[in-house]
C-alpha positions in Angstrom: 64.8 -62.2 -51.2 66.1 -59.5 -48.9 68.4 -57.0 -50.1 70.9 -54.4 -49.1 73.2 -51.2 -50.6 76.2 -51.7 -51.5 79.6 -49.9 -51.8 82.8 -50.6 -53.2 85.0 -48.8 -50.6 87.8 -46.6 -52.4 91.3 -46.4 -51.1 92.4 -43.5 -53.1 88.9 -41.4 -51.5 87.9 -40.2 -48.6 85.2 -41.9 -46.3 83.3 -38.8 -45.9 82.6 -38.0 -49.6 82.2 -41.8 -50.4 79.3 -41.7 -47.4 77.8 -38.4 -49.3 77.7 -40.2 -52.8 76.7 -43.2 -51.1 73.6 -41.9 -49.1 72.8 -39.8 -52.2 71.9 -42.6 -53.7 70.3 -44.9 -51.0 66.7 -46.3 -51.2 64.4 -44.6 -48.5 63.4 -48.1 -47.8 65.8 -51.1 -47.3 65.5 -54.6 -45.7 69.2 -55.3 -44.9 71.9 -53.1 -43.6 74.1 -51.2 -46.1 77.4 -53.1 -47.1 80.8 -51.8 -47.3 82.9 -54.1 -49.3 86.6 -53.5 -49.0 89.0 -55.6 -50.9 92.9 -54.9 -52.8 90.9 -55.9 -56.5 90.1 -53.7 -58.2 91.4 -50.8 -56.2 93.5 -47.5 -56.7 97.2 -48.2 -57.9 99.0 -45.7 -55.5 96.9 -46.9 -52.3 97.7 -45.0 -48.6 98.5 -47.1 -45.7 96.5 -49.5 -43.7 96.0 -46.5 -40.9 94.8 -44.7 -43.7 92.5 -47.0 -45.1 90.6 -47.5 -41.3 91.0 -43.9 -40.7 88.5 -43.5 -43.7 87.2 -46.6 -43.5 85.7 -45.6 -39.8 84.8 -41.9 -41.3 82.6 -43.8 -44.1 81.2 -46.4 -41.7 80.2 -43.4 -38.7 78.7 -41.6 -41.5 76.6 -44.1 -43.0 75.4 -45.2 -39.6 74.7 -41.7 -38.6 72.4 -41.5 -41.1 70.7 -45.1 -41.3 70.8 -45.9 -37.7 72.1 -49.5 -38.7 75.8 -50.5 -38.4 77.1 -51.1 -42.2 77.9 -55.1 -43.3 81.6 -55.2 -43.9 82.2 -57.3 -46.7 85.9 -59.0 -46.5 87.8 -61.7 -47.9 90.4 -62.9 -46.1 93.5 -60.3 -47.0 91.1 -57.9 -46.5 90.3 -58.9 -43.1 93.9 -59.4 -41.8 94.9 -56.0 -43.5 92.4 -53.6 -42.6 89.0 -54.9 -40.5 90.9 -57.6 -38.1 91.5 -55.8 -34.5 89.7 -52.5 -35.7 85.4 -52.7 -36.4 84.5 -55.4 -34.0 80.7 -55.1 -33.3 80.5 -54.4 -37.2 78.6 -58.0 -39.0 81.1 -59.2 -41.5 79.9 -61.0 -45.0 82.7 -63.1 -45.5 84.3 -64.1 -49.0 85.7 -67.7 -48.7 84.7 -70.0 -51.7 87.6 -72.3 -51.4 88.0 -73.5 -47.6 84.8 -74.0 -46.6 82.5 -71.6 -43.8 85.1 -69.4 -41.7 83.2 -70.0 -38.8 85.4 -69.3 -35.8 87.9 -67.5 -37.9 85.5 -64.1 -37.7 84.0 -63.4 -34.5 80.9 -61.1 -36.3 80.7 -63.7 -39.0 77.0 -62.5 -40.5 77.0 -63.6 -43.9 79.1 -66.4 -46.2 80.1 -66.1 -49.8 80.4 -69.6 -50.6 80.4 -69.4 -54.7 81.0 -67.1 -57.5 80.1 -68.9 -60.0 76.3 -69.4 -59.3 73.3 -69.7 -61.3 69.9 -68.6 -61.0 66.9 -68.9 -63.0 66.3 -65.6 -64.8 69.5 -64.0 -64.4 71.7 -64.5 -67.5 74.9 -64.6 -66.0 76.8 -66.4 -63.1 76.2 -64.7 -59.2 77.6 -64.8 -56.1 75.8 -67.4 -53.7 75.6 -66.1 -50.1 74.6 -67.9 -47.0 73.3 -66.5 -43.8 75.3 -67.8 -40.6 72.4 -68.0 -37.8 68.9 -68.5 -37.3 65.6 -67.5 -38.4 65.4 -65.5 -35.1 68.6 -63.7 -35.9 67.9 -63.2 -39.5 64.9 -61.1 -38.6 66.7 -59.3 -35.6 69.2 -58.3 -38.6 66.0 -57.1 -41.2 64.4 -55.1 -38.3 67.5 -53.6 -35.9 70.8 -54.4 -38.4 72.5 -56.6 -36.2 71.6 -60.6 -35.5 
């Protein structure tokens, strides 16, 4: 199973301290692409605008790329996507949260990877996961391991 980092992108923090804690902590060694995941959950109460949140948002994603040499996975649902990432990271891969609708294909033009399920269940994890689904080929799957991008 290939895996990635992961961030929970703040709103109430700025993208270049987030990218320092971040790449303080990231594996020398790493299969897939770091991913950003920016969703309204769980977030600061008192957020800034949207021009904020891309303004940092692009400060995080330059520095982690800078450093990596990989273009981050944005991870979105769909508020997310319309809010902040739609119109303003194309060439970025997306990871796509849609467990209700069915695959977004055609609704996200970097569409990389597809959270189908929350709720699923693996042998020898004790709890319920998310279920993921790569959207491409076998080809593209190992462009993405070796170069970051399908």
């Amino acid at each position: 199973m290939a895996r990635a980092p992961y961030h929970f992108f703040s709103f109430c923090s700025g993208g270049d301290v987030q990218a320092q804690n971040f790449l303080r902590f990231l594996p020398d060694t790493g299969e897939l692409p770091a991913g950003v995941d920016i969703e309204f959950a769980g977030n600061c109460k008192h957020r800034p605008s949207y021009a904020v949140i891309r303004q940092q948002l692009r400060i995080f994603l330059n520095d982690v790329e800078s450093v990596t040499r990989r273009k981050p996975i944005i991870y979105v649902n769909g508020t997310s996507y319309a809010r902040i990432v739609q119109g303003y990271f194309s060439g970025y891969p997306l990871w796509v949260r849609e467990v209700i609708t069915g695959p977004p294909v055609g609704s996200f033009p970097a569409l990389t990877f597809w959270q189908y399920a929350g709720n699923g269940r693996v042998a020898g994890v004790g709890k319920l996961i998310d279920l993921d689904a790569f959207i491409g080929t076998t080809k593209d799957f190992e462009r993405l391991l070796r170069l970051g991008h399908p």
